[in-house]
C-alpha positions in Angstrom: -3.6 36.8 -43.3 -6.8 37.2 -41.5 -5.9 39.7 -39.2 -4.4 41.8 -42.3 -7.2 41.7 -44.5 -9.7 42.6 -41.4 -8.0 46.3 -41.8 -9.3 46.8 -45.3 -12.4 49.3 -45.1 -15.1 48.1 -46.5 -16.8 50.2 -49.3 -20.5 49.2 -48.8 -23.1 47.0 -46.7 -22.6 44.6 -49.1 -19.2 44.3 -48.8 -19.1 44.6 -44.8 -21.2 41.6 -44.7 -19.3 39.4 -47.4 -16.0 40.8 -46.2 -15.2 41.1 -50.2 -12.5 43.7 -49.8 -11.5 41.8 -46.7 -10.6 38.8 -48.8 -8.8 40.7 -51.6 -12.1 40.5 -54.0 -14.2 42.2 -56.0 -18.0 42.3 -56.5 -17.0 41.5 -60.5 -14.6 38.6 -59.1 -17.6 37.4 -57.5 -20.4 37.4 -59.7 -17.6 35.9 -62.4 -16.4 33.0 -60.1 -20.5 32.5 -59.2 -21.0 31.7 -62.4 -18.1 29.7 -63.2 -18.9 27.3 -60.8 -22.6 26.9 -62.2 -21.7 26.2 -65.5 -18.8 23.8 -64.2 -21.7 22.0 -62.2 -24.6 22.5 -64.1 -24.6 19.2 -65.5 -26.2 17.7 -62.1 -29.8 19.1 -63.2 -29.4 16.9 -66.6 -27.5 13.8 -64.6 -29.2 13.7 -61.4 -32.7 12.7 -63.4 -30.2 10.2 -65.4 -29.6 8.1 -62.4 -32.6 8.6 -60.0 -35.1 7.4 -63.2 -33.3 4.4 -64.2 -35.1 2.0 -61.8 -38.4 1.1 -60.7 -38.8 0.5 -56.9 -40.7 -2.6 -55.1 -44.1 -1.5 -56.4 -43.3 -0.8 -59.8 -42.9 2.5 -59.4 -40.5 4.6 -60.8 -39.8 8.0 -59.2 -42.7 10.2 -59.4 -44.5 7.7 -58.8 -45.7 6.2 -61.8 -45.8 2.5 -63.1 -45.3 4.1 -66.8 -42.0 5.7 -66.2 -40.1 8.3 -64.3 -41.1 11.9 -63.5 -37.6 13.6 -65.3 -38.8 16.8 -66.0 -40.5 16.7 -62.3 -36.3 15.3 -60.7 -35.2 18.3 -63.4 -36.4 21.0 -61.9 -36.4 19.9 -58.0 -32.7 19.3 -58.3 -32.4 22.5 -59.7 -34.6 24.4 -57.1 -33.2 22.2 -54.3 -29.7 23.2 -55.1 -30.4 26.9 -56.1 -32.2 27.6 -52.7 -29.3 25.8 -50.6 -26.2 27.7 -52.4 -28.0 30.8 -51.7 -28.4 29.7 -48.1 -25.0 28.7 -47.9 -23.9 32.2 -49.3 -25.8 33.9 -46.7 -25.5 32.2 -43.4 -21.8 30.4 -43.7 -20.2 33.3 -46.5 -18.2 30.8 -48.2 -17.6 30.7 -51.9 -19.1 26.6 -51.9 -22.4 25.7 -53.9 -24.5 22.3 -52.9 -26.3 20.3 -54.9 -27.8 16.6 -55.3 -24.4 14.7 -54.5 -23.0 12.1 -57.2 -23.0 8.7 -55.3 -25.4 9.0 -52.7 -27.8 9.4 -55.7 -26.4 6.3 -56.7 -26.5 4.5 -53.4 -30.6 5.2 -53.1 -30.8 4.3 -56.5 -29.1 1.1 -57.2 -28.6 0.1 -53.8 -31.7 1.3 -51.7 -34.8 1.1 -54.5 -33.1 -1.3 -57.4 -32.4 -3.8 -55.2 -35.8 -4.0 -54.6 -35.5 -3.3 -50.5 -37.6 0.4 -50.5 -40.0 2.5 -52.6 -38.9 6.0 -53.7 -40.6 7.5 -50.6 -39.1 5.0 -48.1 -35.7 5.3 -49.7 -35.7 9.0 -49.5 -37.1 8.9 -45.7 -33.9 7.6 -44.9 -32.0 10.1 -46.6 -33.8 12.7 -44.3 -33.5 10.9 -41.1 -29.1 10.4 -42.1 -29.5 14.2 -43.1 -30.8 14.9 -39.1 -28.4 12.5 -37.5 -25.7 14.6 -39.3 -27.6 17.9 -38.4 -27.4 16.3 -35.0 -23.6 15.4 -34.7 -22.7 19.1 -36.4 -24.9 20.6 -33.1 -22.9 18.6 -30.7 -19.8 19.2 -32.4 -19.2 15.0 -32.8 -18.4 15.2 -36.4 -15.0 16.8 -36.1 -14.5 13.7 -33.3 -16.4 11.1 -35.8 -14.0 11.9 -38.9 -10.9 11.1 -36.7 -12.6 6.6 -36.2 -12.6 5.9 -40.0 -9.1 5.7 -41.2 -7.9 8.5 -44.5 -7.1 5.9 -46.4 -10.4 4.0 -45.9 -12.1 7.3 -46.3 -10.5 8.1 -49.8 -10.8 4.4 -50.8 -14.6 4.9 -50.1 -14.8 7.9 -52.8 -12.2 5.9 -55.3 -14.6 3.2 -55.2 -17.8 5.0 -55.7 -16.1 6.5 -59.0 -15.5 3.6 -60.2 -19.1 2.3 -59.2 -20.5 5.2 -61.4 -18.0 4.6 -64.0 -19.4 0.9 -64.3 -22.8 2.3 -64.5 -22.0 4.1 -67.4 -19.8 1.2 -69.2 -22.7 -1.0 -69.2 -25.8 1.3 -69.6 -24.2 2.7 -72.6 -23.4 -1.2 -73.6 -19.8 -0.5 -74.1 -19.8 -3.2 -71.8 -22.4 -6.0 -71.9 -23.8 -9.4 -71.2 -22.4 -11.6 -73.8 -25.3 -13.8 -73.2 -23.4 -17.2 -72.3 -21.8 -18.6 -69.2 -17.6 -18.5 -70.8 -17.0 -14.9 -69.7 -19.6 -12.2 -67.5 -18.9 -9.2 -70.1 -17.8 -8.2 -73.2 -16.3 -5.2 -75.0 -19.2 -3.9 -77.1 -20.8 -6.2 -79.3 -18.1 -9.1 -80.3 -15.4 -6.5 -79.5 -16.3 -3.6 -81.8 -18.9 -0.8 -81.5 -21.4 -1.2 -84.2 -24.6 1.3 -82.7 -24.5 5.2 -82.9 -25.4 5.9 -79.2 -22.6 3.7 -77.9 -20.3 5.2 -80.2 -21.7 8.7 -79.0 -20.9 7.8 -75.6 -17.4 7.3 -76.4 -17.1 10.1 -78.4 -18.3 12.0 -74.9 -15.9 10.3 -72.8 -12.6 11.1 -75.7 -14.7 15.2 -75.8 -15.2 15.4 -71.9 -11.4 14.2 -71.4 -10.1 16.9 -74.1 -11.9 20.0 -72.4 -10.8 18.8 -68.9 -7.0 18.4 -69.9 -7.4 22.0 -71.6 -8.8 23.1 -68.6 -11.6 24.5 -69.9 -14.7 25.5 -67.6 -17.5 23.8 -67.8 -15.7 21.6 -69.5 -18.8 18.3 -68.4 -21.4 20.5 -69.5 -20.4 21.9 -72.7 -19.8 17.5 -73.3 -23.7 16.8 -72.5 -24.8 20.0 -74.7 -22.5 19.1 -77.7 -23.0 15.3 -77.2 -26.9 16.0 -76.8 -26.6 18.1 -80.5 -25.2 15.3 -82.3 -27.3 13.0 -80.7 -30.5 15.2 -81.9 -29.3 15.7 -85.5 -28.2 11.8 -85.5 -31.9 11.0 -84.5 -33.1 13.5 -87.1 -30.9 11.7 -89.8 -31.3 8.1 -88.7 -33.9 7.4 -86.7 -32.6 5.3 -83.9 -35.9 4.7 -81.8 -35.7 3.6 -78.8 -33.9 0.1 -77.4 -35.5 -2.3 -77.7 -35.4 -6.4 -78.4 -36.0 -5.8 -81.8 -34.1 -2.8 -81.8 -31.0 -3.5 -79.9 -29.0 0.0 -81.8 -31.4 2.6 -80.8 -31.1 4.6 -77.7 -31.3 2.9 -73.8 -33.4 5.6 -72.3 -34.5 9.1 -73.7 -35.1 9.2 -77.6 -33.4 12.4 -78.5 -36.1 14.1 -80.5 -38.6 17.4 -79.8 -41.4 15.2 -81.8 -44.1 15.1 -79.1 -42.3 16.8 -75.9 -44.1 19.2 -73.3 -42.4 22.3 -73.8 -44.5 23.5 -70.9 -41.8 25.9 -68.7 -44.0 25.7 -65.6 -41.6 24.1 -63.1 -43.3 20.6 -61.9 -42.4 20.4 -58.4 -44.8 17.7 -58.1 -41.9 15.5 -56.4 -41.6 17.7 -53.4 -42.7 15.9 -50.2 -43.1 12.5 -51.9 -41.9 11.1 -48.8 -42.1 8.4 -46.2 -39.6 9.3 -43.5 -40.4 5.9 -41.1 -41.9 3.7 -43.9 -38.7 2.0 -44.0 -39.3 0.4 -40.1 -42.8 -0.1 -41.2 -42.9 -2.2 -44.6 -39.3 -2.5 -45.4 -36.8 -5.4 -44.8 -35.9 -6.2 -40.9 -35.0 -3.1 -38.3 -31.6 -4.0 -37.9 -30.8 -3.9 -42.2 -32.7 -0.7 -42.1 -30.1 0.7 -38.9 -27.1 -0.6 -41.3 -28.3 1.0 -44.5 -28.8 4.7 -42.8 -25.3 4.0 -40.9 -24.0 2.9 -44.4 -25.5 6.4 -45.8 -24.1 8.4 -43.1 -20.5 7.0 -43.8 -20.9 7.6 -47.7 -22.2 11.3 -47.2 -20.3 12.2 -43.8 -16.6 13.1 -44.9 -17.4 14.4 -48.4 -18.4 17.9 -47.2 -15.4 18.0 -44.5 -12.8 16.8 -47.6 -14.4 19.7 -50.2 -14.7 22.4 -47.6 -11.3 21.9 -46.5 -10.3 21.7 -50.0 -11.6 24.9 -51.6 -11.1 26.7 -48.4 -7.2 25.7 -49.1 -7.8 26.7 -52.7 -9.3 30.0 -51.1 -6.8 31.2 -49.3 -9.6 31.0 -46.6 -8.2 28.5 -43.7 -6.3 28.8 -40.7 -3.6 27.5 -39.4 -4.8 24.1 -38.3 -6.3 23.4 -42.4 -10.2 24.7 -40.9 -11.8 27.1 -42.9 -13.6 30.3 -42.3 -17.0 29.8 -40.7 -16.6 25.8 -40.7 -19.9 25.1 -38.4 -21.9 27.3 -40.4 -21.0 25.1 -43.9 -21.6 21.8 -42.1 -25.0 23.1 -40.5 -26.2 24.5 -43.8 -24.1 21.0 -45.5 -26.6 19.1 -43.1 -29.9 20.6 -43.9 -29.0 20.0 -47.1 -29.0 16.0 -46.9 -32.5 16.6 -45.4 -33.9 18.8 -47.7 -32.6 16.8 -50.8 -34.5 13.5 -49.3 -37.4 15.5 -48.6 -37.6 16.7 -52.1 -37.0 13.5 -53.6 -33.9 14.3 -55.0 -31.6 12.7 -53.3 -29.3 14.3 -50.7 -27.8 17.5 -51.6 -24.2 18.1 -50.3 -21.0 20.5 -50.7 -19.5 20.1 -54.4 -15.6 20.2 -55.4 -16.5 21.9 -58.3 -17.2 24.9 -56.6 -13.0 25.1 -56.6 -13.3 26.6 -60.3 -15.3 29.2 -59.2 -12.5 30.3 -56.5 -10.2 29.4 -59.3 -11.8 32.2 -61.0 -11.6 34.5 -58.3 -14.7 34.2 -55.9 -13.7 34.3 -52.3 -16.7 34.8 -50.4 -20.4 34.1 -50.1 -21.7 36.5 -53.1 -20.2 34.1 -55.3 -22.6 31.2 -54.0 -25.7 33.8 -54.2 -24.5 34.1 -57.6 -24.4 29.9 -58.1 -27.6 29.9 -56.4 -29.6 32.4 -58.8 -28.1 30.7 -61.2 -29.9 27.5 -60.6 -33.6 28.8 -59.6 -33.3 30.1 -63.8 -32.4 26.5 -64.4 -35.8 25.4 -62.8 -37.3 27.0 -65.5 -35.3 25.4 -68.7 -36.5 22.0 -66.5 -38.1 20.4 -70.1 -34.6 20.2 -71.5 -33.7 17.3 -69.7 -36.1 15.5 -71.9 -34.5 15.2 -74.9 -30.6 14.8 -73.3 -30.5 10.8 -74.3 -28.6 8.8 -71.3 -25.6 8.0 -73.9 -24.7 12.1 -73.8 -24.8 12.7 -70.4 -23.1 9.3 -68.6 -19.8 10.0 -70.3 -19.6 12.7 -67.7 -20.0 9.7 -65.4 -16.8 8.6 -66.4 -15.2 11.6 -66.1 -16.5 12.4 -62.5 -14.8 8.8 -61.9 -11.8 9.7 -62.6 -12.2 13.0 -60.5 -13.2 10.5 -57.5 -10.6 8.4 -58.1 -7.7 10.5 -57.6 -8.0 10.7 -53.7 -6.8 6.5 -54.4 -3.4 8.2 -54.8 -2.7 9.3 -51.2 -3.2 5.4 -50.1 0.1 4.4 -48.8 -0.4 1.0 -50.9 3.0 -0.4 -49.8 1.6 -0.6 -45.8 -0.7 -4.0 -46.5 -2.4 -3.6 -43.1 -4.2 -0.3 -45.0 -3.6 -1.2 -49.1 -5.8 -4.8 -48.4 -8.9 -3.3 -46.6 -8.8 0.1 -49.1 -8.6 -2.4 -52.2 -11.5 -4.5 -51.2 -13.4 -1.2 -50.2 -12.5 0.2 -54.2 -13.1 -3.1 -56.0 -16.4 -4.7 -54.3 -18.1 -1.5 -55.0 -18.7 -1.9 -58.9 -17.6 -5.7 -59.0 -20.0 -6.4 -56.0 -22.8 -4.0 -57.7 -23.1 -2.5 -53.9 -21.4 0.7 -52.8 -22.7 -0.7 -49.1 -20.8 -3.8 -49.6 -17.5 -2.3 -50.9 -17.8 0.0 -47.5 -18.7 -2.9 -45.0 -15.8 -5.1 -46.6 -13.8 -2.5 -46.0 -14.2 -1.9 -42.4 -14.0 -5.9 -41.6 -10.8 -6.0 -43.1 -9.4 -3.1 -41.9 -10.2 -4.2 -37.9 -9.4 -8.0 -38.9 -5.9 -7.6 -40.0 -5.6 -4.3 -37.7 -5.7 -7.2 -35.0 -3.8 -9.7 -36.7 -0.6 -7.3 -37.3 -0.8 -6.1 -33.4 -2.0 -2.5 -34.3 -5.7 -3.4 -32.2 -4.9 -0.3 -30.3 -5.2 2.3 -33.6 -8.6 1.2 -34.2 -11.3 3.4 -32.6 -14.1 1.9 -31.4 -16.6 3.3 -33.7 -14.4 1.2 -36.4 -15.0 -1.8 -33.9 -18.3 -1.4 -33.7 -19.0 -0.5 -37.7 -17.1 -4.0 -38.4 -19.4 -5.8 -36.0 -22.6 -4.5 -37.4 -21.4 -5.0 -40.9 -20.4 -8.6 -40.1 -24.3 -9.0 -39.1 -25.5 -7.3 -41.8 -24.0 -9.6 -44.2 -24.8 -12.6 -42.1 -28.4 -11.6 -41.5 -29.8 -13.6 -43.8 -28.2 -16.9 -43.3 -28.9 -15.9 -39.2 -32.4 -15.4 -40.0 -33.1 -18.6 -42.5 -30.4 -20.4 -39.1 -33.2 -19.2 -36.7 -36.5 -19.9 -39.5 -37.1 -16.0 -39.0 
């Protein structure tokens, strides 16, 4: 394929570098499948802010750094300037039709795991996401992270991603109080309130989830945005009818946490890029919980954001048309390097790390087959940066049915488990299910590993585990002893 489509004269510069009429394109194709894959992906400048300002870190803080509440105008517009200056970066240097932005589950993992669980501040959290962002910069360099994919088993690796989904999914279930606390000891949740839904923004939620679901089997692009716009309309006329308010004791129907008005919003469209360098890359080691938890957490970060990039590249470069014969895609070390920086730049603008998305599939599904198309994506998002003040009135309820939805899209990689082999089904099930039942994606990921070397050794099949999976299971067997080792020791 290659070697026929290097014999197509090019018509311009522009083409000669992109290799457009090399790859059977257009420059129309590619502007049209640049855009495509913004809108199908645009909903991260709306949802990123969702999750990184639900919680408040050690000192009270939430991010921005504020006791009063979180900077979401400020996560807005970096997620959208982070993302728009890494697509175009990936259009230029690695020529691939992929777009990057603040990845769904890592921003999860710092947020529930790393600052909600009251172990880091914002900066310190994020410094780790730099310094995981350089060790993967590091292993691209040496060319180890081809070598590294091969330790952790596939099925582990797409249990890993099934159990995030549902992680994010369970966020959205009980932040929207679909699912809640029934407030005695017989049973740890209920269905809504007594079984039914009797508050407008639950019953907008599921109203997103039944919209999102409807576009997405139609097939329609941007099928998760066009559910947080529409959802985010209803919810604004419902406010203007009703007058929810916020949540609130006294107030248990209005909204959990942005009041859907314009009463009293800064419509100032001066991008506040305040968050950028609101950072503490080695604050961790210094005020943080003990070296060795600190070591796991960035090794349990590294796992989470390591194979994504390799799985979508791989994926879309299949869509493409653009791999070779062994499944590796065109100009693969430029799209990790560039995948990389991208996990630093996203910690160091306190937006959590940015990474390779799927998504960027509907844009090749519309045509683009080489870098212009992210150039495209990329413009696309530095506009966004502007329209930043809009993520102020989308109330949580509209945009975590999208959540759900991006669940189920993580979810799917559960069905290329072989679930009949126990030795693999047992360790990828605990891996799935600890994640939102354990409220820790570094749980379901540790528990995972242990039980996949345990019975690994128990069945005779010692050999097939590498030794980076030995030595994972060992330091995740400490991690979760540590604090009875420590109390055992009067550390």
């Amino acid at each position: 394929m290659a070697e026929t489509q290097e014999k197509v004269e090019p018509t311009s510069g522009l083409d000669r570098y992109f290799r457009i009429s090399a790859r059977g394109s257009s420059t129309g194709r590619e502007i049209r499948g640049g855009l495509t894959t913004f809108f199908t992906m645009a909903y991260i400048v709306v949802l990123n802010p969702i999750i990184l300002s639900k919680v408040p870190d050690k000192e009270g803080n939430f991010i921005g750094g504020s006791p009063d509440g979180p900077n979401v105008v400020a996560v807005a517009a970096t997620t959208a300037l982070v993302a728009g200056v890494l697509t175009i970066l990936m259009g230029s240097l690695a020529r691939f039709p992929i777009a990057i932005a603040a990845g769904l589950g890592l921003n999860a993992f710092v947020t529930f795991g790393l600052v909600g669980s009251g172990l880091f501040t914002w900066p310190e959290a994020m410094g780790l996401i730099v310094i995981e962002g350089a060790i993967v910069l590091l292993l691209v360099l040496t060319k180890v992270r081809i070598k590294f994919l091969h330790a952790v088993p596939m099925a582990l690796k797409k249990a890993i991603a099934a159990g995030i989904g549902l992680f994010l999914a369970y966020i959205a279930f009980w932040d929207s109080k679909l699912v809640n606390d029934p407030g005695h000891d017989d049973t740890p949740g209920q269905f809504g309130q007594g079984g039914a839904i009797n508050t407008f923004p639950t019953l907008l939620f599921v109203l997103g989830v039944l919209l999102g679901g409807v576009l997405l089997a139609r097939k329609v692009h941007g099928a998760l945005l066009i559910t947080i716009l529409v959802m985010t309309a209803v919810g604004i006329i419902a406010e203007l009818i009703w007058s929810f308010g916020a949540a609130s004791a006294e107030n248990p129907g209005g909204w959990a946490l942005v009041v859907p008005t314009f009463t009293g919003q800064d419509w100032s469209f001066v991008p506040d890029l305040s968050l950028i360098g609101q950072v503490s890359v080695f604050g961790a080691f210094t005020s943080g919980p003990a070296v060795i938890t600190v070591l796991l957490i960035i090794f349990s970060l590294l796992v989470v954001d390591f194979f994504d990039t390799l799985g979508t590249m791989t994926a879309v470069g299949e869509e493409a048309d653009l791999n070779d014969e062994d499944g590796i895609p065109d100009n693969a070390q430029a799209i990790l390097i560039v995948d990389s920086v991208g996990a630093m730049a996203g910690g160091a603008a306190s937006v959590s790390s940015n990474t390779a998305y799927i998504e960027s599939a509907s844009g090749v599904g519309d045509g683009a087959r080489t870098g212009l198309a992210s150039l495209v994506t990329g413009i696309a998002f530095l506009v966004a940066v502007l329209l930043a003040p809009v993520a102020k009135i989308v109330p949580f309820e509209a945009a975590t049915p999208v959540l759900v939805l991006v669940g189920l899209m993580m979810l799917r990689s559960a069905v290329d488990i072989d679930w009949r082999d126990y030795r693999i089904a047992v360790p990828a099930f605990l891996t799935i299910i600890v994640m939102p039942f354990g409220y820790s994606i570094a749980a379901g990921i540790g528990i995972g590993f242990i039980a996949y070397v345990v019975l690994s050794a128990c069945t005779g099949k010692a050999k097939e585990v590498k030794p980076l999976m030995w030595g994972g299971a060992v330091a995740f067997a400490i991690y979760f002893a540590l604090p009875a080792l420590q109390n055992l020791l009067g550390l």
